[in-house]
C-alpha positions in Angstrom: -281.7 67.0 53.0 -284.2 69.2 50.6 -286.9 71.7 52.6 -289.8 70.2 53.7 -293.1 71.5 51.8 -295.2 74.0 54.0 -298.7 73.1 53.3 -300.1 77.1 53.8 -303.4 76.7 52.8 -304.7 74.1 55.2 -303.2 76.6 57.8 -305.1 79.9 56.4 -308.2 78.0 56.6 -308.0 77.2 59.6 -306.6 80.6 60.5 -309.6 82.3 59.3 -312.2 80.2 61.1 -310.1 81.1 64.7 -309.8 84.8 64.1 -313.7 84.6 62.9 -314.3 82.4 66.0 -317.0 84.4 67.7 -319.0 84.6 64.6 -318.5 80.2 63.6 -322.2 79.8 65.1 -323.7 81.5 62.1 -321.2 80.8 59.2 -320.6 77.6 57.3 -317.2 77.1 55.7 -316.6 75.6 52.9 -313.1 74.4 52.0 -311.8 74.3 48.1 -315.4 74.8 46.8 -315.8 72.5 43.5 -317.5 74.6 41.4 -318.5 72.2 38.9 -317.7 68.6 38.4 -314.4 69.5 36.5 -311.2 70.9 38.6 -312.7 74.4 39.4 -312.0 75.1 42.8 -312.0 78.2 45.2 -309.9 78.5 48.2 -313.1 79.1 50.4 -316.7 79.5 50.4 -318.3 81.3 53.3 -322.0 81.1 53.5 -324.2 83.0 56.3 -326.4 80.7 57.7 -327.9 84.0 59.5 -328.4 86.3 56.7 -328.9 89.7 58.8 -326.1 88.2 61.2 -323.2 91.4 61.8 -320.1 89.9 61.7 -318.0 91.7 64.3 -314.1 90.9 63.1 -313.2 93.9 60.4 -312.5 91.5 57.8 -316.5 90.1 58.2 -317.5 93.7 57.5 -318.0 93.1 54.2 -319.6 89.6 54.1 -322.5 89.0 52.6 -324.8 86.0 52.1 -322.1 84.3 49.8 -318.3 84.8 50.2 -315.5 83.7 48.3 -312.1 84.1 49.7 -308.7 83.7 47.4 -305.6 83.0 49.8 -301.9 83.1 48.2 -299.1 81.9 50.3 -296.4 83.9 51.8 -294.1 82.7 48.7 -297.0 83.9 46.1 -298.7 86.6 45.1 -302.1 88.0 43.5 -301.4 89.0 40.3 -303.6 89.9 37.8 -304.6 86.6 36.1 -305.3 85.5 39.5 -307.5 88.7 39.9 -309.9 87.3 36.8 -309.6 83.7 37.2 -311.6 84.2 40.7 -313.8 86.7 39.2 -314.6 83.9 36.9 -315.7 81.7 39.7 -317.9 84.2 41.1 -319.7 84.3 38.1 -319.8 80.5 37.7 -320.6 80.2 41.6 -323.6 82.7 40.9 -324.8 81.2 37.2 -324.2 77.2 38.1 -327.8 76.7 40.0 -330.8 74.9 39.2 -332.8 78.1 39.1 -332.6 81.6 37.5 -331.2 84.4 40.1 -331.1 81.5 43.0 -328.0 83.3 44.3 -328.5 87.2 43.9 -325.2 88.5 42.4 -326.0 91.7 45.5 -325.4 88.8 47.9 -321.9 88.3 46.8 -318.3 89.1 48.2 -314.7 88.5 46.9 -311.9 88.6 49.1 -307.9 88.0 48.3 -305.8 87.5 51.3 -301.8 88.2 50.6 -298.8 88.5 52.2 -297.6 91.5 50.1 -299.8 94.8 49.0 -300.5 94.2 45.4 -300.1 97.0 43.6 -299.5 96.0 39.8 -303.3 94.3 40.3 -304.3 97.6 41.8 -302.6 99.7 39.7 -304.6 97.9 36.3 -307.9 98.0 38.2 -307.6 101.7 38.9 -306.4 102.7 35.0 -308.8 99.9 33.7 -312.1 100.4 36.0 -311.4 103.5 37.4 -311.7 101.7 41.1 -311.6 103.5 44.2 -309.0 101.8 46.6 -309.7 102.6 50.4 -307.9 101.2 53.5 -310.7 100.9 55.6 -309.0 99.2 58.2 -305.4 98.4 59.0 -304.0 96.2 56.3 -307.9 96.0 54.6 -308.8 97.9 51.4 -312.0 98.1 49.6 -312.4 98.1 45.8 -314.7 100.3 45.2 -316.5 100.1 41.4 -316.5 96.6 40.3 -319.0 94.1 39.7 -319.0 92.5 43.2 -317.9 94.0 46.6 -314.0 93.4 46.9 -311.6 93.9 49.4 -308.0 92.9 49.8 -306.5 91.5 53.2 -302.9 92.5 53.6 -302.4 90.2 56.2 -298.2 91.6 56.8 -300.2 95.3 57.7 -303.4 93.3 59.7 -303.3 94.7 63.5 -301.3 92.0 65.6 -303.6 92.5 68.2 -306.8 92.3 66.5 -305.7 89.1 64.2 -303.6 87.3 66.1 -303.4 84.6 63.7 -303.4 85.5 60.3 -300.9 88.7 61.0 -298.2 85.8 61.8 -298.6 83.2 59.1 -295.6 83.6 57.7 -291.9 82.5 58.1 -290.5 85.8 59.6 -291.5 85.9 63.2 -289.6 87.9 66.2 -289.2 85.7 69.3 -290.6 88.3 71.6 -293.0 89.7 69.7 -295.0 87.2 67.7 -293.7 83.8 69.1 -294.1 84.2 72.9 -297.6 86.0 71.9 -298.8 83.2 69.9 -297.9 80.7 73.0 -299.5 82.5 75.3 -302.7 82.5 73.3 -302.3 78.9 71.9 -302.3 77.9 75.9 -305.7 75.9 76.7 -306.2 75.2 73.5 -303.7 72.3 72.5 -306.1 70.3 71.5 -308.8 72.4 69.2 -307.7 71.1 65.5 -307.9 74.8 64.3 -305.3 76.2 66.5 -303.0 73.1 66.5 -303.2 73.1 62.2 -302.1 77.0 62.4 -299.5 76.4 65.2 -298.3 73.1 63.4 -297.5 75.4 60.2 -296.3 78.5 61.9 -293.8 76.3 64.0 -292.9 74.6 61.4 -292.2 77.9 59.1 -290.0 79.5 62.2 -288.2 76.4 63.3 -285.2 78.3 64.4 -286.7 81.2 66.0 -289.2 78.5 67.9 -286.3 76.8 69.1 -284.2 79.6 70.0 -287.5 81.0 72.4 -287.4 77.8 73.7 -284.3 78.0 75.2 -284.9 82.2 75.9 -288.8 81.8 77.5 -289.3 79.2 80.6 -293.2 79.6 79.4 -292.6 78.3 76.2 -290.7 75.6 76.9 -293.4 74.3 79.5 -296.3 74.9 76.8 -294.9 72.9 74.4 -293.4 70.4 76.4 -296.1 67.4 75.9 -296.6 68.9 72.2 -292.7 68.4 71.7 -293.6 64.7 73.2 -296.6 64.1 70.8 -294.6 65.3 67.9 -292.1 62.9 68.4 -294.6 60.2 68.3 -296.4 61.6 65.6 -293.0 61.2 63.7 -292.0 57.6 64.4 -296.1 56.5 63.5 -295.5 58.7 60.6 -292.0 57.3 59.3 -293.4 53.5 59.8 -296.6 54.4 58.0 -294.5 55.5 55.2 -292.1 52.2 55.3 -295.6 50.6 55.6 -297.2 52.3 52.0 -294.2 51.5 50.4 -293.7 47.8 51.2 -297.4 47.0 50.1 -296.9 49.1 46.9 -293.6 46.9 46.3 -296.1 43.5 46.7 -298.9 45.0 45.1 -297.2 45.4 42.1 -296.1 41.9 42.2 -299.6 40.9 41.7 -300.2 39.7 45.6 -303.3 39.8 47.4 -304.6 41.9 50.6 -305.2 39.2 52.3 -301.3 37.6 51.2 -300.0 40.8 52.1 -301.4 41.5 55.2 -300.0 37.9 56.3 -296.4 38.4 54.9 -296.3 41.8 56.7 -297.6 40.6 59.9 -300.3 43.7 59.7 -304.5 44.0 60.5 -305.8 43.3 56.9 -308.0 46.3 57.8 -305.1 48.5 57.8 -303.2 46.7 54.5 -306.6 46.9 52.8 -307.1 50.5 53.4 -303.6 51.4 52.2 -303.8 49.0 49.3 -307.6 50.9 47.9 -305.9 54.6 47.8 -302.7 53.0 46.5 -304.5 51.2 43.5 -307.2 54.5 43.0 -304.0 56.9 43.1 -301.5 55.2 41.2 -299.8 58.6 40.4 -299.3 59.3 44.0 -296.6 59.6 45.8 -295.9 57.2 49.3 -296.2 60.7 51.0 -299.2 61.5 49.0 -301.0 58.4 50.1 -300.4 58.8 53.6 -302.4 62.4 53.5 -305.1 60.8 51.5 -305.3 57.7 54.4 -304.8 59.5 57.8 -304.5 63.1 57.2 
């Protein structure tokens, strides 16, 4: 059996609005921005709602009105391209608007979040631009002398106790101190969708080590107990969803009907017909692909 894809990004999002949870009042986030109506995307746009709002979490600090973030996974990296490319979609961001200087460039931040300190990227800045790197706060440096306030979040050197979160997503966890932490936290708040997406991924990134503190902490085991439960379920609805895609692909392509399918299958038409639309507008995708697109 191949390794399951972890889906990071969807994780880090919602990793970033929990650790910025006090301050989600006054910010609006924006999730794979389109910059125009061509594939241009950035991992996140954070907009103040309150400009002269402080943010109080270090990595707010320097926020302004408009904020783009660039996330790599634990398997990536930033590397100098990728230094540019967002660059790039600052400036579009900041030109693409109906009127001249409707987003003042003083108004905007760039932040890149990695798992590892990139220093061939800071290395070609400093010979390049002559930028002033500056850890302002654990695992956060400043780029001083570019065109736009920069900062780079380290999130491996981010304080565990201040950022809970985004210091752990990542594959490598200790049992003791990281995964019994994280329950411990996560307890009360099973059901918020931000801290089950980051938990789903985390869990599923440190399978072993989970399982192993399962058997090692009593308080684990009892956390998760009607999580392990719900996963279950979620699997068996999942595995018939996908035997489900598949079979109406299989008649769709022999020309029946919704409604012909729906009656063969035994199934709610509403259901076949939903399927059948994002099977016939991605014909590209995937069975797994269309079950994200229908009931992610």
């Amino acid at each position: 059996m191949g390794k399951k894809t972890l889906h990071w990004h969807p994780a880090f999002q919602a990793a970033l609005q929990v650790e910025l949870a006090e301050d989600r009042p006054y910010l609006r986030f924006v999730e794979e921005y389109n910059l125009s109506k061509k594939p241009l995307r950035m991992d996140t746009l954070i907009i103040k709602l309150a400009p002269g709002h402080v943010i109080k979490k270090s990595i707010g600090k320097l926020f302004r009105q408009h904020n783009i973030v660039e996330y790599k996974s634990p398997e990536d990296y930033i590397s100098i391209n990728d230094f540019y490319k967002v660059m790039g979609y600052v400036c579009i961001y900041q030109s693409d608007t109906e009127k001249v200087m409707e987003i003042p460039p003083e108004e905007l931040t760039v932040t890149f979040v990695c798992s590892h300190y990139p220093k061939a990227l800071i290395d070609h800045l400093k010979k390049n631009y002559g930028i002033l790197r500056r850890e302002v706060f654990e695992g956060i440096y400043y780029m001083d002398g570019l065109m736009f306030p920069v900062q780079v979040l380290v999130t491996d050197q981010l304080s565990k106790e201040d950022y809970i979160w985004l210091s752990r997503l990542r594959k490598d966890l200790e049992i003791k101190s990281d995964i019994e932490p994280l329950a411990l936290v996560y307890k009360g708040k099973e059901k918020d969708p931000l801290y089950q997406a980051v938990m789903d991924l985390i869990i599923r990134a440190n399978q072993e080590q989970y399982e192993e503190g399962k058997k090692m902490c009593e308080a684990l085991r009892e956390l998760f107990a009607d999580e392990l439960v719900e996963r279950e379920e979620k699997g068996m609805e999942r595995g018939a969803m996908l035997k489900l895609i598949s079979q109406i692909r299989k008649k769709q392509q022999k020309g029946l009907s919704v409604v012909e399918i729906a009656e063969i299958l035994e199934e709610e038409p509403e259901l076949v017909s939903k399927i059948y639309q994002t099977i016939q507008g991605h014909m590209e995708s995937t069975d797994e692909e269309v079950y994200q697109i229908c009931f992610s």
